[in-house]
One Martini backbone bead per residue (centre of mass of N, CA, C, O) as a GRO file, in nm:
protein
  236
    1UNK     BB    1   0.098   0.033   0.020
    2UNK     BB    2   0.080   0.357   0.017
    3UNK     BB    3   0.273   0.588   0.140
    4UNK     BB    4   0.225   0.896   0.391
    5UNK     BB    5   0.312   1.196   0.453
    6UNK     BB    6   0.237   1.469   0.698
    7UNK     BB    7   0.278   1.812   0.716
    8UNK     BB    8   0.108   1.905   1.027
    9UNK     BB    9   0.051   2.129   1.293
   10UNK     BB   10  -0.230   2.037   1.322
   11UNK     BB   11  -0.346   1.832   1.530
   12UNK     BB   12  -0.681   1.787   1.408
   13UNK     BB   13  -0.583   1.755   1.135
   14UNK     BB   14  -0.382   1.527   1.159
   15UNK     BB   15  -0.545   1.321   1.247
   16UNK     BB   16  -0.785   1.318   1.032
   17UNK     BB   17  -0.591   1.237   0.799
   18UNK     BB   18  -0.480   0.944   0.962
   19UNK     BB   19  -0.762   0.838   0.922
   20UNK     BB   20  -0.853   0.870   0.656
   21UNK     BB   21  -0.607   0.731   0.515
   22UNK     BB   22  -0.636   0.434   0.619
   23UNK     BB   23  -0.960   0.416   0.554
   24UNK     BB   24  -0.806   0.445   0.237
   25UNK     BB   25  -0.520   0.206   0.252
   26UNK     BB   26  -0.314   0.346   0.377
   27UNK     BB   27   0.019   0.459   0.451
   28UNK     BB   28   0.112   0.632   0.781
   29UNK     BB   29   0.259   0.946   0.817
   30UNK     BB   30   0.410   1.244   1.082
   31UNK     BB   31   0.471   1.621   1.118
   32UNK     BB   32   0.448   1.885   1.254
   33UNK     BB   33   0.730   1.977   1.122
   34UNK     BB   34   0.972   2.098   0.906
   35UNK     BB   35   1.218   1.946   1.003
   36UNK     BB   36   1.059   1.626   1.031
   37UNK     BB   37   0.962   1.629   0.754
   38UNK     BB   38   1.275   1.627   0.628
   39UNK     BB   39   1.354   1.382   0.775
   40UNK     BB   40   1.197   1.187   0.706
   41UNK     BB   41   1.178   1.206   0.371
   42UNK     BB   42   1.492   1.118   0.380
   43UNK     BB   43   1.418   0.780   0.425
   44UNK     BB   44   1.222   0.706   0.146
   45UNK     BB   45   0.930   0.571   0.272
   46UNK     BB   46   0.785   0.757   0.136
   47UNK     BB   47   0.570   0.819  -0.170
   48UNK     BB   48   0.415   1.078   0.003
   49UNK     BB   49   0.381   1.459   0.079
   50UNK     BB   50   0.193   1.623   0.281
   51UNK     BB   51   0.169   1.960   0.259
   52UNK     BB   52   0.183   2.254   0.467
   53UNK     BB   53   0.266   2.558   0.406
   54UNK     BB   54   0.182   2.690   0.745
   55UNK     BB   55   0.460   2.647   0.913
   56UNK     BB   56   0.628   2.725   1.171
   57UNK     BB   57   0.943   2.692   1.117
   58UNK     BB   58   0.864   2.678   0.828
   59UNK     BB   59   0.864   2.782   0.512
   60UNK     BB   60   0.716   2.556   0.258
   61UNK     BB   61   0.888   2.661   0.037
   62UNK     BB   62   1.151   2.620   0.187
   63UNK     BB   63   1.046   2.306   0.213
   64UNK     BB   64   1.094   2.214  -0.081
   65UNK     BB   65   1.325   2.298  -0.193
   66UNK     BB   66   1.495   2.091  -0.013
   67UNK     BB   67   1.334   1.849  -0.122
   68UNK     BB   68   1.436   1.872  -0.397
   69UNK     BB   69   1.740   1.849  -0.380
   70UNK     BB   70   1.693   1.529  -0.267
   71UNK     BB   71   1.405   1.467  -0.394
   72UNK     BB   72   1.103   1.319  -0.583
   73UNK     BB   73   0.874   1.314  -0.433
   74UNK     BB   74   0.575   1.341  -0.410
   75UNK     BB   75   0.379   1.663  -0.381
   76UNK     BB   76   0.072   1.795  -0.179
   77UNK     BB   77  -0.038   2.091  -0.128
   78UNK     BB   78  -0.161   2.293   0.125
   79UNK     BB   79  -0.369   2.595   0.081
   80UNK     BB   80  -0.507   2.871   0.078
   81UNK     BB   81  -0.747   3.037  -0.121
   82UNK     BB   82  -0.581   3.313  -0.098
   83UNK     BB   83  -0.272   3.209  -0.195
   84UNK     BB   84  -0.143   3.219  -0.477
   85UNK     BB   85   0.136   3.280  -0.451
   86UNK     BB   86   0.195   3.005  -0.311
   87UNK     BB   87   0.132   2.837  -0.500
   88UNK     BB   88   0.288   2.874  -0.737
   89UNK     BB   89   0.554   2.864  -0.602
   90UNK     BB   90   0.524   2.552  -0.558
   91UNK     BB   91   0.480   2.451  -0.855
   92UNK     BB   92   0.769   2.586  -0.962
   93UNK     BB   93   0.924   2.391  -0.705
   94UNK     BB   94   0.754   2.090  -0.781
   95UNK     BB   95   0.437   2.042  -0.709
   96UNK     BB   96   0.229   1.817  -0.805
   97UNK     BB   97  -0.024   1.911  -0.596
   98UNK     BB   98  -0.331   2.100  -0.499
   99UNK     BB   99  -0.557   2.156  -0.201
  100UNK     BB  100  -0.772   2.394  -0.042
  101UNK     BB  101  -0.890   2.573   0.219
  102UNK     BB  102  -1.134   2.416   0.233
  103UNK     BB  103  -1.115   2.035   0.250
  104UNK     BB  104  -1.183   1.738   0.158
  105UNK     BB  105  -1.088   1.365   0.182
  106UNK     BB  106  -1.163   1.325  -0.163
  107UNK     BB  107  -0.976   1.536  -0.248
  108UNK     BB  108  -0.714   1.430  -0.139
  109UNK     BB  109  -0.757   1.109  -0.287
  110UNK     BB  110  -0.744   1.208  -0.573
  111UNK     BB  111  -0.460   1.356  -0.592
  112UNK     BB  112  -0.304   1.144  -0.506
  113UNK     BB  113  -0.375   0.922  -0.744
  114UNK     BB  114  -0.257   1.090  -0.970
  115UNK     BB  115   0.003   1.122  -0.891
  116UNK     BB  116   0.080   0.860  -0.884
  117UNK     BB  117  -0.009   0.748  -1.163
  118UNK     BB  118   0.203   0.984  -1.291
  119UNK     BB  119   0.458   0.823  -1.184
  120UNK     BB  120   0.435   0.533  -1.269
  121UNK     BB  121   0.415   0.645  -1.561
  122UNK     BB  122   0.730   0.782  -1.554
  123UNK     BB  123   0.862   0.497  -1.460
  124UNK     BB  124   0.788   0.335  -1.702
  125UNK     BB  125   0.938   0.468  -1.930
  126UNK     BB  126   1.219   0.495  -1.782
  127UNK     BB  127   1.190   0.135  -1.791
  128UNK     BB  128   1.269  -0.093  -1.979
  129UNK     BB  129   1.147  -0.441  -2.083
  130UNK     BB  130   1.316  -0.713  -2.220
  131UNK     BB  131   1.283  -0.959  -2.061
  132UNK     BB  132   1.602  -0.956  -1.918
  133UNK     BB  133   1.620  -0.661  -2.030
  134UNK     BB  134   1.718  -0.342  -1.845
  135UNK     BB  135   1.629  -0.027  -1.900
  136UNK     BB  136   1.773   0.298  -1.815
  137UNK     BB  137   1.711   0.613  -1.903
  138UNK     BB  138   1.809   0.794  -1.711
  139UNK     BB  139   2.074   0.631  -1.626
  140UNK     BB  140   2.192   0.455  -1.909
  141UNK     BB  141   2.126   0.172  -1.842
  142UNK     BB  142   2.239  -0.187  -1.865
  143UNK     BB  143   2.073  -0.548  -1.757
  144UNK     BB  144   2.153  -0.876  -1.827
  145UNK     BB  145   2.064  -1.083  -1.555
  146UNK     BB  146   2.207  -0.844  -1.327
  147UNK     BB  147   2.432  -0.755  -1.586
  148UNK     BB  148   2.620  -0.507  -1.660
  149UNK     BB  149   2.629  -0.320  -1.985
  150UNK     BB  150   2.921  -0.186  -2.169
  151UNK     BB  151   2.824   0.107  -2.311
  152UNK     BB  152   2.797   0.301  -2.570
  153UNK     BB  153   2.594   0.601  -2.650
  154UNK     BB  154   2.500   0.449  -2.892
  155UNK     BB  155   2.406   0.192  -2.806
  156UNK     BB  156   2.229   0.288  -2.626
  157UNK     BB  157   2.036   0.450  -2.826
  158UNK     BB  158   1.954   0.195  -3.022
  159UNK     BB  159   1.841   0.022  -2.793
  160UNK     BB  160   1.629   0.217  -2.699
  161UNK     BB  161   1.503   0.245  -2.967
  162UNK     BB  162   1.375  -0.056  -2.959
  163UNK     BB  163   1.285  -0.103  -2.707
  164UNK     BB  164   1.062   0.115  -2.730
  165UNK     BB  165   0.964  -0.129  -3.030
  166UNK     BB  166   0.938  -0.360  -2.934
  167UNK     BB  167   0.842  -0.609  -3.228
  168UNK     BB  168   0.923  -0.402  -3.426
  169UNK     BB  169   1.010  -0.300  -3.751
  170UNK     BB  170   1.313  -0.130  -3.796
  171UNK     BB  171   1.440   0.080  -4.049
  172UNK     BB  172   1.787   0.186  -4.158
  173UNK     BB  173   1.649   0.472  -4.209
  174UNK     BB  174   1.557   0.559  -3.926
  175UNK     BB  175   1.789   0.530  -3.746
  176UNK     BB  176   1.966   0.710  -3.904
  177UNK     BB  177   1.778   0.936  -3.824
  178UNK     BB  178   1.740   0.920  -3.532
  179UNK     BB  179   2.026   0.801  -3.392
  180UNK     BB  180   2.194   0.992  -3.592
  181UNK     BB  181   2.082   1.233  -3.750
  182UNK     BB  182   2.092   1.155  -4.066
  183UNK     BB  183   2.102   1.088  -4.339
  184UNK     BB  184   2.142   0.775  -4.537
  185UNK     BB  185   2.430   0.802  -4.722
  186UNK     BB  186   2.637   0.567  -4.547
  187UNK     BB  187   2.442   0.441  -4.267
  188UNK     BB  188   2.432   0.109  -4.288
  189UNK     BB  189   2.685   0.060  -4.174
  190UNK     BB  190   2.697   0.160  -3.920
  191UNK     BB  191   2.438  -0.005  -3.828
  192UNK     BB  192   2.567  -0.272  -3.841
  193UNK     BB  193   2.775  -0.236  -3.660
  194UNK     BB  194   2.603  -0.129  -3.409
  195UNK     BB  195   2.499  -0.446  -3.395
  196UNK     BB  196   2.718  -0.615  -3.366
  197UNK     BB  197   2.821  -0.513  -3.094
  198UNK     BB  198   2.568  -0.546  -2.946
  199UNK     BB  199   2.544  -0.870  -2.954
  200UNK     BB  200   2.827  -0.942  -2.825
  201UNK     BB  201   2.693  -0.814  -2.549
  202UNK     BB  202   2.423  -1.048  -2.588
  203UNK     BB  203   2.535  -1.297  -2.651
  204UNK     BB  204   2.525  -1.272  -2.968
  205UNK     BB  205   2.415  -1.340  -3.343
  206UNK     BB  206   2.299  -1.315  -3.637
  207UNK     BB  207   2.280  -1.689  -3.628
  208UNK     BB  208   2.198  -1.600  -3.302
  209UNK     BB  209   1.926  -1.500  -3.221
  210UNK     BB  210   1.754  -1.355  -2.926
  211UNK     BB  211   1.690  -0.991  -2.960
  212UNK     BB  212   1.820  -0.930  -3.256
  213UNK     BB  213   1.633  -0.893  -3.544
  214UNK     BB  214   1.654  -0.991  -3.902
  215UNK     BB  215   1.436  -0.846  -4.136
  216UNK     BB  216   1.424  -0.882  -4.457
  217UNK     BB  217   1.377  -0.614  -4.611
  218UNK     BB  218   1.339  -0.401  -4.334
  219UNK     BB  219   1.514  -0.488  -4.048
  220UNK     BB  220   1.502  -0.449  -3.698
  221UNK     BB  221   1.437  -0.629  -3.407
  222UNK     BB  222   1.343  -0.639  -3.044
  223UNK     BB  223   1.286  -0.907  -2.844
  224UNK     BB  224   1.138  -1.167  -2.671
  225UNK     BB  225   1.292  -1.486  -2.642
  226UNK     BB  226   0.987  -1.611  -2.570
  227UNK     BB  227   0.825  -1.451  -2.792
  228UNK     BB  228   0.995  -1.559  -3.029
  229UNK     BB  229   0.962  -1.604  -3.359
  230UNK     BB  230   1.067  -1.709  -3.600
  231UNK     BB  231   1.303  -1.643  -3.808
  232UNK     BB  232   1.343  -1.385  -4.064
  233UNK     BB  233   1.637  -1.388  -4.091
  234UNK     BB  234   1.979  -1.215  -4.151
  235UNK     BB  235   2.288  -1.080  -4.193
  236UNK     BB  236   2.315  -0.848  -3.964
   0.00000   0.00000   0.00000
């Protein structure tokens, strides 16, 4: 279950938001002010967290600001309702979304909802998996069988644009158009150099392919060898 983490100094709701929030399914910790608010988030235990901007010790958005530096936690702010500078200023330091006092416990589990799902989103884009191949986009890492496989620049360019299109037939004149940027002119030579390259960190070779597969007259195809058709082409 998502844990949720509350940051308000007001008792009386502080409590009512930790009960409402376990009876929708939740897991809940909470912190009067924002300097313990800062020292949780930064356990990592939360996936969210509800950040009241009127903290005593602590104003909101410097502590959104400090919390951005350290972590991408999902945050959605409480502001007042006529506190517009307050808001603006907190969705531009980072805060995923925000509902305003007085609010329903209704609007702030759609909004918890909302915000999980684009972050799961935006995790799931982030991370391809084809097979046993885990792809990280953002950290431009590959990792074959929980064996991190050491790519250049470009190969890791190349397979993650396949990767991205797993099971499509992608032809060497996209690739060179998308993955080098070039004209077609003189590029088919350089796509086959760095197909062969991928594969044999692949541990695979043109005439045993398991992971790149060449569709003749086509282009080539990134599968999982478990659902991979009979072969369908030849080297490169």
């Amino acid at each position: 279950m998502p844990h949720v983490l509350v940051i308000e100094d007001d008792h009386a709701i502080r409590t009512a938001l930790l009960r409402g929030l376990a009876d929708r399914g939740y897991a809940s910790s909470s912190a009067a002010t924002g300097a313990e608010g800062l020292h949780q988030s930064l356990t990592g235990q939360a996936d969210l967290v509800v950040l009241d901007l009127g903290l005593p010790d602590l104003d909101g958005i410097n502590l959104l600001k400090m919390l951005r530096a350290v972590s991408d936690v999902p945050v959605v702010v409480v502001t007042a309702r006529d506190d517009d500078s307050s808001l603006v200023a907190a969705l531009e330091h980072g805060a995923d979304d925000y509902v305003t006092k007085p609010y329903r416990l209704n609007q702030l589990d759609a909004r918890i909802k909302a915000v999980l799902r684009r972050r799961q989103g935006e995790e799931d884009l982030a991370n391809i998996r084809v097979g046993e191949l885990q792809i990280d986009l953002k950290g431009r890492a590959v990792r074959l069988r929980d064996a991190e496989l050491q790519l250049t620049p470009k190969e890791f360019d190349l397979l993650a644009y396949l990767a991205a299109r797993a099971g499509v037939v992608v032809s060497k004149r996209e690739l060179i158009a998308e993955v080098w940027q070039l004209g077609y002119a003189g590029g088919e030579k350089t796509v086959d150099v760095h197909l062969s390259w991928l594969r044999r960190k692949l541990g695979e070779d043109a005439h045993n392919a398991r992971y790149l597969h060449t569709v003749r007259g086509a282009g080539v195809k990134l599968v999982d060898p478990e659902n991979a058709s009979p072969r369908t082409g030849g080297a490169p």
